[in-house]
C-alpha positions as CSV (number, residue, x, y, z in Angstrom):
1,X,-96.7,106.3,-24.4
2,X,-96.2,102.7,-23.2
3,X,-99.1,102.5,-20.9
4,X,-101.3,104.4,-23.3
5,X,-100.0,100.8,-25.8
6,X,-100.6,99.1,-22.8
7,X,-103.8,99.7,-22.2
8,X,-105.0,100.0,-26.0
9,X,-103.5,96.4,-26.1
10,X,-105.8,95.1,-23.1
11,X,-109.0,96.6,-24.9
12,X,-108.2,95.2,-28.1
13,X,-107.8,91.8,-26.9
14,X,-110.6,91.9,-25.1
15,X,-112.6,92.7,-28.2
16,X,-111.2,89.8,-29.9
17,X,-112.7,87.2,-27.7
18,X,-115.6,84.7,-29.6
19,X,-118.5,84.8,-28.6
20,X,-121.8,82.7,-28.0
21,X,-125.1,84.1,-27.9
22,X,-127.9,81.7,-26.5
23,X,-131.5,83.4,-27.3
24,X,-135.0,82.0,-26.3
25,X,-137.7,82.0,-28.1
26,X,-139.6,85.1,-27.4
27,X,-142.9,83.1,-29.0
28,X,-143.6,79.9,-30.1
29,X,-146.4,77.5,-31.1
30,X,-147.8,75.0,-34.1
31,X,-150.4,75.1,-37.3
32,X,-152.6,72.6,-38.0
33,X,-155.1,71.3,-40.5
34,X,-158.3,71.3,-39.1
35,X,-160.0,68.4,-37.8
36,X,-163.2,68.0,-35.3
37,X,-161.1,67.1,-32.4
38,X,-157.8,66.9,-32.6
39,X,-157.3,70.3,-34.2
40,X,-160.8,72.4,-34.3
41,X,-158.7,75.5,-34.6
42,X,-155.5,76.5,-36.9
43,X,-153.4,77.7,-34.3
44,X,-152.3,77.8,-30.9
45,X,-152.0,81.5,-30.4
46,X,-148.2,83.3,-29.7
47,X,-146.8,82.5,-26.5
48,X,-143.2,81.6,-25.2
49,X,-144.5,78.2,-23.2
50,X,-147.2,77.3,-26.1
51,X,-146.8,73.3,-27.2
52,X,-144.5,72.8,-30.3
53,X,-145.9,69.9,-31.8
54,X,-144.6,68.3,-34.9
55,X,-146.4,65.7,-36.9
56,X,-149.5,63.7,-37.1
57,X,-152.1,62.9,-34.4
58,X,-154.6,60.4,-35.1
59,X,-157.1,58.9,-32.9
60,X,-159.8,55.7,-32.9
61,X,-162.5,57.9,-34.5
62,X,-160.9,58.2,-37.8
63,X,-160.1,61.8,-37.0
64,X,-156.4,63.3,-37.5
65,X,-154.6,66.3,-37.7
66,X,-151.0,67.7,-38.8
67,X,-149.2,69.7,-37.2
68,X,-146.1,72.6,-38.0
69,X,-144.1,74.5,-35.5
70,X,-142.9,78.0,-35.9
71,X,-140.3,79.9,-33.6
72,X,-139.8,83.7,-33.4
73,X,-136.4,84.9,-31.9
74,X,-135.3,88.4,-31.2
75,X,-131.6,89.0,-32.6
76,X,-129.2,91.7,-31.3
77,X,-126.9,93.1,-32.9
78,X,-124.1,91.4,-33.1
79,X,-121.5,93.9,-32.4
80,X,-118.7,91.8,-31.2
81,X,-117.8,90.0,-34.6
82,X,-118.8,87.6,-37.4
83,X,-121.9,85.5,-37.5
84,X,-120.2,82.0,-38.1
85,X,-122.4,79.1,-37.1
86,X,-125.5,78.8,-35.8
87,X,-127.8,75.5,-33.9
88,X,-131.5,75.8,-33.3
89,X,-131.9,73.6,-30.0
90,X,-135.3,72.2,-29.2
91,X,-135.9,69.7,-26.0
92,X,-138.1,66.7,-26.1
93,X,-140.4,65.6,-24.1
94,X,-139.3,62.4,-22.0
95,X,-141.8,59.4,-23.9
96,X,-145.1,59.1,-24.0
97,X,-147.4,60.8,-24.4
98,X,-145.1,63.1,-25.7
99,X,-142.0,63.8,-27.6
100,X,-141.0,61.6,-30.1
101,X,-143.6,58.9,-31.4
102,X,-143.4,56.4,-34.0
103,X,-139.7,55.5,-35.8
104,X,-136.8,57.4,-36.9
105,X,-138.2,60.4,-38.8
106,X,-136.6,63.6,-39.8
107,X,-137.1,67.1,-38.8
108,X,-136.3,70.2,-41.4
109,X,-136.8,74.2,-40.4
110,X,-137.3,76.5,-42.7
111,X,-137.4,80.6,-42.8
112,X,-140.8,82.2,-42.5
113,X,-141.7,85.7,-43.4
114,X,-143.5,86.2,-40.5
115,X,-145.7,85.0,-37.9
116,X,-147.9,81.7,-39.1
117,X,-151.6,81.7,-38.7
118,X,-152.2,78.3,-40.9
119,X,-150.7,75.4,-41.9
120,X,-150.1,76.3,-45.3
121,X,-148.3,79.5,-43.8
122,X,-145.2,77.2,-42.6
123,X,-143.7,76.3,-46.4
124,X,-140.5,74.7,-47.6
125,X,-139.1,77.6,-49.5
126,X,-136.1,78.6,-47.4
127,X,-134.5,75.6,-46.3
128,X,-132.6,76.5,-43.0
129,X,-131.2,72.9,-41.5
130,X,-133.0,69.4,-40.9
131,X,-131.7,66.4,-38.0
132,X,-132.7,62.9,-38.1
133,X,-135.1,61.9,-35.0
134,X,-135.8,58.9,-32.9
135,X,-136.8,57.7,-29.5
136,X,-133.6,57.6,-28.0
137,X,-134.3,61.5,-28.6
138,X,-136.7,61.5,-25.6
139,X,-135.3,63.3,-23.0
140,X,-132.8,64.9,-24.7
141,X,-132.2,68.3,-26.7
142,X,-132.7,68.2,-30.3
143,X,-129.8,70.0,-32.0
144,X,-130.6,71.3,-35.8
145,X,-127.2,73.1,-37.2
146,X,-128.6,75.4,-39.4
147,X,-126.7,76.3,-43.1
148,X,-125.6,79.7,-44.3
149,X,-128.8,80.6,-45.6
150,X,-129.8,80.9,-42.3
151,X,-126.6,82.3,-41.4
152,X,-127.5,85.0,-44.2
153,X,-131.1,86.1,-42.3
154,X,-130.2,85.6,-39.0
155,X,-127.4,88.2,-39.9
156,X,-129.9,90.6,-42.1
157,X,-132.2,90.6,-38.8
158,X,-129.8,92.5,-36.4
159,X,-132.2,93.8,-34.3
160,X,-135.2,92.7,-35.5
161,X,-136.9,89.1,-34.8
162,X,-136.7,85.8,-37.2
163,X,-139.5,83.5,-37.5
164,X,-138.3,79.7,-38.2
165,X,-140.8,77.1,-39.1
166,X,-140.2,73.6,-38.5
167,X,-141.8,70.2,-40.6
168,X,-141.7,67.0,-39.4
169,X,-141.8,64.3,-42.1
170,X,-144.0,62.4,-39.1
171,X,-147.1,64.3,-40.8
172,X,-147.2,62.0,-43.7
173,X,-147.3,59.1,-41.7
174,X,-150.7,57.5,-41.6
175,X,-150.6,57.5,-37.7
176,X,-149.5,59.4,-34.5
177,X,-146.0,60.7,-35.2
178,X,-143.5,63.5,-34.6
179,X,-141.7,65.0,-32.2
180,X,-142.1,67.6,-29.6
181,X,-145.7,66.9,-27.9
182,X,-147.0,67.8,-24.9
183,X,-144.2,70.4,-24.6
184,X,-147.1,73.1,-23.7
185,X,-147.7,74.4,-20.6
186,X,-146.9,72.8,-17.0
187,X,-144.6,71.6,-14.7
188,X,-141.7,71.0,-17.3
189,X,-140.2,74.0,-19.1
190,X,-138.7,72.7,-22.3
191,X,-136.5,74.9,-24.1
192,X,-136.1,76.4,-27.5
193,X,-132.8,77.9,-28.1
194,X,-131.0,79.5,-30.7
195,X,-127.4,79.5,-30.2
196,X,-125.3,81.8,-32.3
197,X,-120.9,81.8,-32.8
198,X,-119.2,84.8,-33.3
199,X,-115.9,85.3,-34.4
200,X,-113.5,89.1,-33.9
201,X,-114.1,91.2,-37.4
202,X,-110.6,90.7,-39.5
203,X,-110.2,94.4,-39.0
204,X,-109.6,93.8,-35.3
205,X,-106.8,91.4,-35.7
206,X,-105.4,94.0,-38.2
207,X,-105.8,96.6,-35.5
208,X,-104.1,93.7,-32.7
209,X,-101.4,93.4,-35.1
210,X,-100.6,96.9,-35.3
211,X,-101.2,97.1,-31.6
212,X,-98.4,94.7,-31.3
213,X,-95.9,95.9,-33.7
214,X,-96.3,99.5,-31.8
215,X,-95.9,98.3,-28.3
216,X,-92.6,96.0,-29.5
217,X,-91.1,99.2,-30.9
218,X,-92.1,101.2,-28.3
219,X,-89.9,98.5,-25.9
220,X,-87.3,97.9,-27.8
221,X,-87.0,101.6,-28.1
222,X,-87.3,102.2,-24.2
223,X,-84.3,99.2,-23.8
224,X,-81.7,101.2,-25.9
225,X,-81.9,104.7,-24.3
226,X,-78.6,106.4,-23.6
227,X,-78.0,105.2,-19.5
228,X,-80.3,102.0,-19.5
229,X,-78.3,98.5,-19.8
230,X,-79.2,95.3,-20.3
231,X,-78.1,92.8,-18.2
């Protein structure tokens, strides 16, 4: 009976462990409004090293584009606990060319339906989390915590994929800036990360609890037997 407590004990606490789940992006790329040259086309296809550009780019010619990120991330099911916090983390590009351009600006995601194909596909109607960014970003990992309506579809997509959009106030600048260029393909891999917090379900600590009470009966039980003494 005691090692069977013993050993129900061990599993428990075991279970009761948080956990962190870091997940890559399993696609990734930008939207853009058309322009001759900076833009010709709307997207940059769906792939996990694609450039994640977001902002305005403008050149001598009078031609300029803007430019929206998206994110798609697998999520497992969290079997282990709670969904309590989650940070989308996005590097940036050392300087120029790329990264961040321009002055401090601020970055907002936002939760897609699906998969973007245009620029007008990446919209402000979920809000998921926004950061303030600068140049002293360059170089550095971007970290946007994201809120509980996040928390609410990340959760609702147990084993399914999320798409996350991303809007760089940059784009209504009326020259280059944004953050996040040149992060396409080459001899740099820049990451995009989303990090997710679990905590044990309350009905594991009820069942540790229990666990507990058990095993200190069970002890004080074995202590008091006719022919044991304490010492």
């Amino acid at each position: 009976m005691l090692k069977t407590l013993v050993a129900l004990l061990l599993l428990t606490t075991a279970s009761l462990r948080a956990d962190v789940f870091n997940i890559t992006a399993s696609e990734r790329g930008w939207v853009c409004t058309i322009s001759t040259i900076l833009c010709p086309v709307s997207n940059n296809g769906t792939n996990a090293a694609n450039d994640y550009i977001a902002g305005i780019q403008t050149n001598l010619l009078g031609d300029e584009a803007q430019f929206r990120d998206w994110f798609e991330f697998a999520i497992p099911t969290l079997t282990a606990g709670t969904l309590t916090s989650a940070t989308l983390n996005l590097d940036e590009p050392s300087g120029s060319p790329g990264g961040h351009t321009d002055g401090a600006l601020t970055y907002a995601v936002y939760g897609l339906s699906g998969e973007p194909l245009v620029f007008t596909d990446v919209t402000t109607a979920s809000p998921f989390g926004s950061v303030g960014t600068s140049s002293g970003d360059n170089g550095k990992t971007v970290t946007i915590a994201l809120n509980g309506a996040a928390l609410a579809a990340i959760d609702a997509d147990q084993g399914s994929d999320i798409f996350i959009g991303g809007i760089d106030s940059g784009e209504l600048s009326s020259s280059t800036a944004g953050d996040f260029g040149f992060t396409g393909p080459g001899s740099v891999t820049y990451n995009t990360v989303l990090s997710l917090q679990t905590v044990p379900e309350p009905t594991s600590l009820f069942l540790l609890a229990a666990v507990l009470g058990t095993l200190g009966m069970a002890v004080r039980k074995r202590l008091v037997q006719p022919g044991r003494h304490r010492n």
